[in-house]
C-alpha atoms as an extended CHARMM CRD file, in Angstrom:
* protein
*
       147  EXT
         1         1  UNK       CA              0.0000000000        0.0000000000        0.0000000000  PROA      1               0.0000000000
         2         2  UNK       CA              1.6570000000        3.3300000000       -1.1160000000  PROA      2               0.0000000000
         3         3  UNK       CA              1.4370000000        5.9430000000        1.7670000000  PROA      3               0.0000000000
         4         4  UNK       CA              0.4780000000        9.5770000000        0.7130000000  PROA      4               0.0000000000
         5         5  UNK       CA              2.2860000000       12.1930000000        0.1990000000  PROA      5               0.0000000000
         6         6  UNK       CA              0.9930000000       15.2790000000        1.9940000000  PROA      6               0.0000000000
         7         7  UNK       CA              2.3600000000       18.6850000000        1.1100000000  PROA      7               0.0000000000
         8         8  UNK       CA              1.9490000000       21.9780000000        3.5300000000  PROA      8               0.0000000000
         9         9  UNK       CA             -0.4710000000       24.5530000000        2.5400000000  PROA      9               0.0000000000
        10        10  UNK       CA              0.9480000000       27.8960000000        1.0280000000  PROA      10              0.0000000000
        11        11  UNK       CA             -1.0270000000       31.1650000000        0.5890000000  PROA      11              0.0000000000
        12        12  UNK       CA             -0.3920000000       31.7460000000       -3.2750000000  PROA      12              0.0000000000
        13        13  UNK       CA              1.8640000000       28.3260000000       -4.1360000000  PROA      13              0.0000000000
        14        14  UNK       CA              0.0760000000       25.5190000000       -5.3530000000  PROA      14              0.0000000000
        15        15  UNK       CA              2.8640000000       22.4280000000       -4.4400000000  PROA      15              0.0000000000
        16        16  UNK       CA              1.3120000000       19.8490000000       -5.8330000000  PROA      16              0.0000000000
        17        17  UNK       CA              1.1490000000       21.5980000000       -9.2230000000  PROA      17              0.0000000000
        18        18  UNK       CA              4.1940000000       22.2640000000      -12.1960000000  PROA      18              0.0000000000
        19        19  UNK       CA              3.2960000000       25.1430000000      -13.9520000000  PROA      19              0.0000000000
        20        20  UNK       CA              1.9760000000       24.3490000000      -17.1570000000  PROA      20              0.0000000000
        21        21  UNK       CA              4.1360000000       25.4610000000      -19.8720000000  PROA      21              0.0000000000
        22        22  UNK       CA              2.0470000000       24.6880000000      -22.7610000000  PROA      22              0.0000000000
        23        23  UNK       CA             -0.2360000000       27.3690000000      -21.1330000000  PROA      23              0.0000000000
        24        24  UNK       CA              0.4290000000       31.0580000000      -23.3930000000  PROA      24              0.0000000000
        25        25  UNK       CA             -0.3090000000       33.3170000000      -20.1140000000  PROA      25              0.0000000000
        26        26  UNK       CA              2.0010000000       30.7620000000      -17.7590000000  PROA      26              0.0000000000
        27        27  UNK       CA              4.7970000000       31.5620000000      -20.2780000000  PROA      27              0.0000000000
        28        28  UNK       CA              4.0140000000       34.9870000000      -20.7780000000  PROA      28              0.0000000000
        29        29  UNK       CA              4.2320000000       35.4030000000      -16.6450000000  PROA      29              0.0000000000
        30        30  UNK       CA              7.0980000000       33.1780000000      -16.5440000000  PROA      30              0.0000000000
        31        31  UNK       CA              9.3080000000       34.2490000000      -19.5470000000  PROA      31              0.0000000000
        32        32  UNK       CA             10.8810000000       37.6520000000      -18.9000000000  PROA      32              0.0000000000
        33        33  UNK       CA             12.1010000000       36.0590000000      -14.7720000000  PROA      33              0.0000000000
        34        34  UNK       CA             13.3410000000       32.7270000000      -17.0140000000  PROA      34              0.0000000000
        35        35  UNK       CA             15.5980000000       35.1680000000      -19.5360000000  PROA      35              0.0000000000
        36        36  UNK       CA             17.1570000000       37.4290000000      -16.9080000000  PROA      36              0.0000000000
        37        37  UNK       CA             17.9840000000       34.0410000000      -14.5730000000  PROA      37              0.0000000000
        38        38  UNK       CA             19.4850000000       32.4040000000      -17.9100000000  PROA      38              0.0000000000
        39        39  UNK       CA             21.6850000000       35.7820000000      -18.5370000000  PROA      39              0.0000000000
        40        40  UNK       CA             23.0500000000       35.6570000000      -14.8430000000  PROA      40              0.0000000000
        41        41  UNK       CA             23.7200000000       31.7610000000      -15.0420000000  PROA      41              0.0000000000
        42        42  UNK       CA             24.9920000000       32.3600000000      -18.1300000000  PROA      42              0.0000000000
        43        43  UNK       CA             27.1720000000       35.3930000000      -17.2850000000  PROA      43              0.0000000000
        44        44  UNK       CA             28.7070000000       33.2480000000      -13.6270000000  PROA      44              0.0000000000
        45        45  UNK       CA             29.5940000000       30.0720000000      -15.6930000000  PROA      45              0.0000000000
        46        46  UNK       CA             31.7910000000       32.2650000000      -18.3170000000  PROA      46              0.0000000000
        47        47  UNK       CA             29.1880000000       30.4400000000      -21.1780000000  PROA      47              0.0000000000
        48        48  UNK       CA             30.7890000000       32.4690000000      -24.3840000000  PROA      48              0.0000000000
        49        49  UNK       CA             27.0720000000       33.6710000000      -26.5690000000  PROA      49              0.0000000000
        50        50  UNK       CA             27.6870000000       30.4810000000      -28.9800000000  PROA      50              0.0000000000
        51        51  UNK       CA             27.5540000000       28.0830000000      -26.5650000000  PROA      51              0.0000000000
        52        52  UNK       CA             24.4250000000       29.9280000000      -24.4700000000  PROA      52              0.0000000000
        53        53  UNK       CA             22.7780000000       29.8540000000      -28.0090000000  PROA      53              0.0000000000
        54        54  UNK       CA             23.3920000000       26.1720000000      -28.1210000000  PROA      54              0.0000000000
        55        55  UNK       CA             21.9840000000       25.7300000000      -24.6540000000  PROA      55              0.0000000000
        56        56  UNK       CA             18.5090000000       27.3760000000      -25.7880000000  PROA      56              0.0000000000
        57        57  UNK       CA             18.1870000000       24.8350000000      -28.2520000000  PROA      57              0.0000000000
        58        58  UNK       CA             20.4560000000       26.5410000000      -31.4360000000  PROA      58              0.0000000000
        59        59  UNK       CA             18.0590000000       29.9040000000      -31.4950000000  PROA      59              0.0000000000
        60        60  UNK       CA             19.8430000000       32.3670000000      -33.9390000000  PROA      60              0.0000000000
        61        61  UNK       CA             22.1050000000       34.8730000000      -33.2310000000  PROA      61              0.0000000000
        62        62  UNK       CA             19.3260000000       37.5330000000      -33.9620000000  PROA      62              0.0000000000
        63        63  UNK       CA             16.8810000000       36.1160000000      -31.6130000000  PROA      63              0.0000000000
        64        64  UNK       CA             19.6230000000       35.5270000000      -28.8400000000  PROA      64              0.0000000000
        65        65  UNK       CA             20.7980000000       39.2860000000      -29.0570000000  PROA      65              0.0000000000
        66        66  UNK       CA             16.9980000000       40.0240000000      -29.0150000000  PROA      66              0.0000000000
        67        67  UNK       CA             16.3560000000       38.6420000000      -25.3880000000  PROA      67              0.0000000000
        68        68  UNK       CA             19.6550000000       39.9690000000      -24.2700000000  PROA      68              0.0000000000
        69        69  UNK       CA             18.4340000000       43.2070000000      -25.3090000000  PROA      69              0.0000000000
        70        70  UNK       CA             14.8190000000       43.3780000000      -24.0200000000  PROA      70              0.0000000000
        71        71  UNK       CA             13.9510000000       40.8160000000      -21.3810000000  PROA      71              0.0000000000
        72        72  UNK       CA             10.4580000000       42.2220000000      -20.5980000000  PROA      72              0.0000000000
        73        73  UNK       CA              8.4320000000       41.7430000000      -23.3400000000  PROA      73              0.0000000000
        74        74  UNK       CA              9.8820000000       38.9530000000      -24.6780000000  PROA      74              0.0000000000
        75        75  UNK       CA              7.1940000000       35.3020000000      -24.2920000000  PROA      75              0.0000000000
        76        76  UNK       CA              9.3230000000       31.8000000000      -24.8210000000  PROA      76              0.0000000000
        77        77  UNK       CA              8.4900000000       28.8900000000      -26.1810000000  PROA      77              0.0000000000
        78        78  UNK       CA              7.8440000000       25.6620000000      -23.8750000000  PROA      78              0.0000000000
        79        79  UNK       CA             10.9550000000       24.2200000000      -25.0050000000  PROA      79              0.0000000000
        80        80  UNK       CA             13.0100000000       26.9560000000      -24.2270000000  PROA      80              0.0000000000
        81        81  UNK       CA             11.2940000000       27.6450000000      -20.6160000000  PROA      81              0.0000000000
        82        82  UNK       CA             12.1320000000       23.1890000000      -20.2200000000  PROA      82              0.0000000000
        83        83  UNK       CA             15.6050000000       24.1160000000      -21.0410000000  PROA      83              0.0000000000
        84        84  UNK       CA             15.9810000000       26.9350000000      -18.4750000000  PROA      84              0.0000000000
        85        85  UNK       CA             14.4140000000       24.9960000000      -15.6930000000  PROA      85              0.0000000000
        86        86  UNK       CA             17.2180000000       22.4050000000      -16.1890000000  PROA      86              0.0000000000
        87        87  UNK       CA             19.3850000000       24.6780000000      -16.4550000000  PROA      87              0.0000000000
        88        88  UNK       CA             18.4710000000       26.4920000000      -13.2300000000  PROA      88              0.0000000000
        89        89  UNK       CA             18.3370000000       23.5130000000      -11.3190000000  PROA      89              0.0000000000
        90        90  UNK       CA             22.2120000000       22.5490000000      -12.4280000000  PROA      90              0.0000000000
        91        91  UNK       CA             22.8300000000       25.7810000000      -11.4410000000  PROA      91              0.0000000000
        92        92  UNK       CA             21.6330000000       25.5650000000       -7.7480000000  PROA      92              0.0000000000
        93        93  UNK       CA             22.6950000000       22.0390000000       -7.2800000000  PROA      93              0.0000000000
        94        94  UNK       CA             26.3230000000       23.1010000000       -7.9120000000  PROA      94              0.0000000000
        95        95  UNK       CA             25.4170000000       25.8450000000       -5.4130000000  PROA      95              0.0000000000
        96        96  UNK       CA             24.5850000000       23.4330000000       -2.9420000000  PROA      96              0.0000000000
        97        97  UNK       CA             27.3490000000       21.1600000000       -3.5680000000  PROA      97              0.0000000000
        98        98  UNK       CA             30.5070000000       23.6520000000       -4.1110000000  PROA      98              0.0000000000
        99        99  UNK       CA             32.1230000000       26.7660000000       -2.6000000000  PROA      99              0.0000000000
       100       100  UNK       CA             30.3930000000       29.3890000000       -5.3820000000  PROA      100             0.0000000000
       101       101  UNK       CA             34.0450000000       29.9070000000       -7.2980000000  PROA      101             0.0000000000
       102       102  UNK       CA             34.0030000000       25.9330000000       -7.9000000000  PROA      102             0.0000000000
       103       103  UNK       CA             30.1460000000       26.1560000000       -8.3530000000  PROA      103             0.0000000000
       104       104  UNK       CA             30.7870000000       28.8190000000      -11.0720000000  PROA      104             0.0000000000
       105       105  UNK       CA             33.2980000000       26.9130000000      -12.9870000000  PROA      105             0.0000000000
       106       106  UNK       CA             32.1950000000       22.9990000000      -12.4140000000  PROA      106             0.0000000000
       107       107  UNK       CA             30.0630000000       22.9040000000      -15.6900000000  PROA      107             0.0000000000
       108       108  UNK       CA             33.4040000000       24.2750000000      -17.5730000000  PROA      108             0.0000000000
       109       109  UNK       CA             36.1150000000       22.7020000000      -16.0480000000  PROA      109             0.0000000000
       110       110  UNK       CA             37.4490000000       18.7780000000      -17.4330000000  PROA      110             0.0000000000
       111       111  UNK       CA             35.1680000000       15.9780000000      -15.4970000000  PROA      111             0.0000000000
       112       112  UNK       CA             36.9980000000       12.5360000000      -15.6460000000  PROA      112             0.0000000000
       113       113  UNK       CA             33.2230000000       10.9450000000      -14.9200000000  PROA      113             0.0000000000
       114       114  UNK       CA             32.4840000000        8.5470000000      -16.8690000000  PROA      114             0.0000000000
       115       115  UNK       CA             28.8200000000        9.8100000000      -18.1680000000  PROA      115             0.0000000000
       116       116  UNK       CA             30.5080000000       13.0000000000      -20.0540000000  PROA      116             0.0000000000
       117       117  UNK       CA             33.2430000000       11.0820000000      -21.7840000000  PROA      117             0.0000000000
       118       118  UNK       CA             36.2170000000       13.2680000000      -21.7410000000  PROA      118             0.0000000000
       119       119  UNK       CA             34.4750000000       16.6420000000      -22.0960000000  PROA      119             0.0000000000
       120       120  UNK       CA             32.7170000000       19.0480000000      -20.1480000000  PROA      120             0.0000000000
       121       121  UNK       CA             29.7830000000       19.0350000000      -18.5470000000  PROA      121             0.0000000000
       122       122  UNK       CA             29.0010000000       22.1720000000      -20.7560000000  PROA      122             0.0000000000
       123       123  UNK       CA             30.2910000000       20.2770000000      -24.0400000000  PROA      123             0.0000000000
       124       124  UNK       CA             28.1080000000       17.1950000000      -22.9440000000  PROA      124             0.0000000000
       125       125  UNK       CA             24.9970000000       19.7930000000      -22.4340000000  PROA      125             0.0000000000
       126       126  UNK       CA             25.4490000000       21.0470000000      -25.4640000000  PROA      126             0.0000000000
       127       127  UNK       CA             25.6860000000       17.8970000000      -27.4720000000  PROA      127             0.0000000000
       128       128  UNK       CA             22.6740000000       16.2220000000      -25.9110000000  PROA      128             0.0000000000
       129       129  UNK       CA             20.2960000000       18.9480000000      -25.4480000000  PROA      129             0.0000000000
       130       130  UNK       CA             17.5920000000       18.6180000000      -23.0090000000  PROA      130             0.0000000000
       131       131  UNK       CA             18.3820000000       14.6670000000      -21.9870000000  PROA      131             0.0000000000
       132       132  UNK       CA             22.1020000000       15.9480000000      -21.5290000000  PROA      132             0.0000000000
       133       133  UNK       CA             20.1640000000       18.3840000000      -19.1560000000  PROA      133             0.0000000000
       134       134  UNK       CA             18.5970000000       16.5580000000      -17.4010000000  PROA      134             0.0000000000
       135       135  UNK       CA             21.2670000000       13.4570000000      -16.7320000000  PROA      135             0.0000000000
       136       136  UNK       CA             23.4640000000       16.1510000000      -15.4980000000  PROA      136             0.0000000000
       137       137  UNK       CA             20.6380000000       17.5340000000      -13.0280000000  PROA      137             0.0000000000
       138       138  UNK       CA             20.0020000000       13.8860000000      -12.1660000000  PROA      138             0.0000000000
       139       139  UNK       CA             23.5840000000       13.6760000000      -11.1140000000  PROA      139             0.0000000000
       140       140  UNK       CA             24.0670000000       16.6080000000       -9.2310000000  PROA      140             0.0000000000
       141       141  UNK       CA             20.7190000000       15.7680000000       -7.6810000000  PROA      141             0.0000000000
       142       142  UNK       CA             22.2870000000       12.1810000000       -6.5940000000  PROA      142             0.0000000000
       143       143  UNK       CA             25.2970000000       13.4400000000       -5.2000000000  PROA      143             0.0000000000
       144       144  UNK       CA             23.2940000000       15.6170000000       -2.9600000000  PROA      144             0.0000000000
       145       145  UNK       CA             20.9960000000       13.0650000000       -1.7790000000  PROA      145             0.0000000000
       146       146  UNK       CA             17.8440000000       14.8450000000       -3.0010000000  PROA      146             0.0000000000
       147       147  UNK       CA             14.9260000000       12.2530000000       -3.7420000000  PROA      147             0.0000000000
């Protein structure tokens, strides 16, 4: 018999809930915080404009200079918001796990783990695309014991 799970009540935070991305006002209200988080992440890992394109799922330069230019008004895609989320969650499981110069530099640095095959976490990322995402969250996730 599987016991269930209860969750506290929160004024305003439904817990039990994702937000539901394929929604176009959930985007709307969830795009310009995603974009400005990315450009931070972005900005602490040292992620050269190439490679952040990459990570967003090969958008052109044109649309990549666009949200770096005007965050506000800008609505993404379900994909895109996906590949943040991961992205996000790397970013505060190395934040967890490290001392924030290490945290900074992890997804960079050479990784003799087996999983990325001699290259970076940000190489393997960027060659597997959202399931590269998400092993890597898995990981981090692991080695901090989260469930």
């Amino acid at each position: 018999m599987a016991a269930a799970l209860v969750l506290p009540n929160v004024v305003g935070y439904a817990l039990d809930v994702s937000p539901d991305l394929s929604d176009a006002r959930t985007r709307v209200r969830l795009s310009p915080a995603a974009i400005k988080g990315f450009l931070r992440i972005m900005a602490k890992w040292g992620v050269k404009d190439p490679d952040a394109r990459q990570l967003l799922g090969g958008i052109s330069s044109g649309s990549y200079y666009g949200l770096k230019k005007e965050t506000k008004h800008r609505t993404l895609d379900q994909d895109t918001l996906t590949r943040i989320s991961l992205l996000v969650g790397i970013f505060k499981a190395l934040n967890i796990l490290y001392s924030p110069a290490l945290a900074d530099a992890w997804m960079t640095l050479p990784n003799k783990n087996p999983m990325f095959r001699g290259v970076s976490p940000l190489e393997y990322v960027i060659q597997r695309g959202q399931p590269g995402m998400l092993h890597v969250r898995q990981l981090l996730d692991a080695r901090r014991g989260a469930q």
